[in-house]
N, C-alpha and C positions, 0 to 999 in steps of 0.2 A: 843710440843703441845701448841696451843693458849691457854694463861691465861683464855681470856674469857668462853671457852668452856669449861676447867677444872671446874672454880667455877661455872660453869651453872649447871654441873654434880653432881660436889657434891652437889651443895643445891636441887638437883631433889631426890639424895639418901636418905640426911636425912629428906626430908620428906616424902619420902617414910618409912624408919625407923619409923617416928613420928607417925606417922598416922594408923602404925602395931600397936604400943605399946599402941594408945588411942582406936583402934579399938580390941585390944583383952585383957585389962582391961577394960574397959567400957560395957562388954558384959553383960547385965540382963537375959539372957537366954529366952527361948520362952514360950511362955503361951499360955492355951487353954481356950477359951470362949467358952459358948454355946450360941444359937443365937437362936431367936424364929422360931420355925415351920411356919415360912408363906412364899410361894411360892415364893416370889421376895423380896429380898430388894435392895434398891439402894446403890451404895459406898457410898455416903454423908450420910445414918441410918444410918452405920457401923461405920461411924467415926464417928458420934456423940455418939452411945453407947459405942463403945473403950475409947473415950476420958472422958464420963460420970464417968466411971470403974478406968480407969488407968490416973494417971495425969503427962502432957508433951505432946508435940507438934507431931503430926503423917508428919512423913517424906514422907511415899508410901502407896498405898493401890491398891490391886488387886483382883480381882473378881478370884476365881480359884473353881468354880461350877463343878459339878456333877450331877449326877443324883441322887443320895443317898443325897447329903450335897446339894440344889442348892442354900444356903445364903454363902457359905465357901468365906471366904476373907483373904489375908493375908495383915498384916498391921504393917510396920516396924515403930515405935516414938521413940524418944529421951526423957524419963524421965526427970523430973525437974532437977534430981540430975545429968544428962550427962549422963546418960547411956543407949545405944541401946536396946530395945525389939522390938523382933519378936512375935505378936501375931498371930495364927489361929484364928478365927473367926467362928464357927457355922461347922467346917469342920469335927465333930464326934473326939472326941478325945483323 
């Protein structure tokens, strides 16, 4: 087998390995907010209440409404300290 392609593979492995091991140590588990009773909010409230609450940089944010929840957002950030949360947002919880 070509050299090249061998060390292509293995350096695709261990970061794949690497990125297991920072991605399931680093896990803060997921948290529920409650979010105000008003009909609409926009993603940009949300993240600025999440960020207000929790401190660290918000990676995604998505609207996942209802009829029951219509402010429910989910909002994945990176904690100061390196570590993943998953917040709910206003989704009953």
């Amino acid at each position: 087998m070509n050299k090249k392609i061998v060390s292509v593979k293995q350096t695709v492995q261990s970061l794949i390995a690497v990125s297991f091991l920072i991605a399931g140590s680093a896990y803060a588990g997921d948290v529920h907010m409650d979010g105000p009773d008003k009909p609409h909010m926009s993603t940009t409230q949300v993240k600025s209440e999440v960020k207000d609450k929790n401190k660290g940089k918000v990676i995604y944010i998505e609207r996942k409404a209802t009829s029951e929840h219509p402010n429910c957002h989910t909002v994945k950030m990176v904690t100061t300290t390196g570590e993943f949360r998953y917040i709910r947002y206003a989704c009953g919880g």
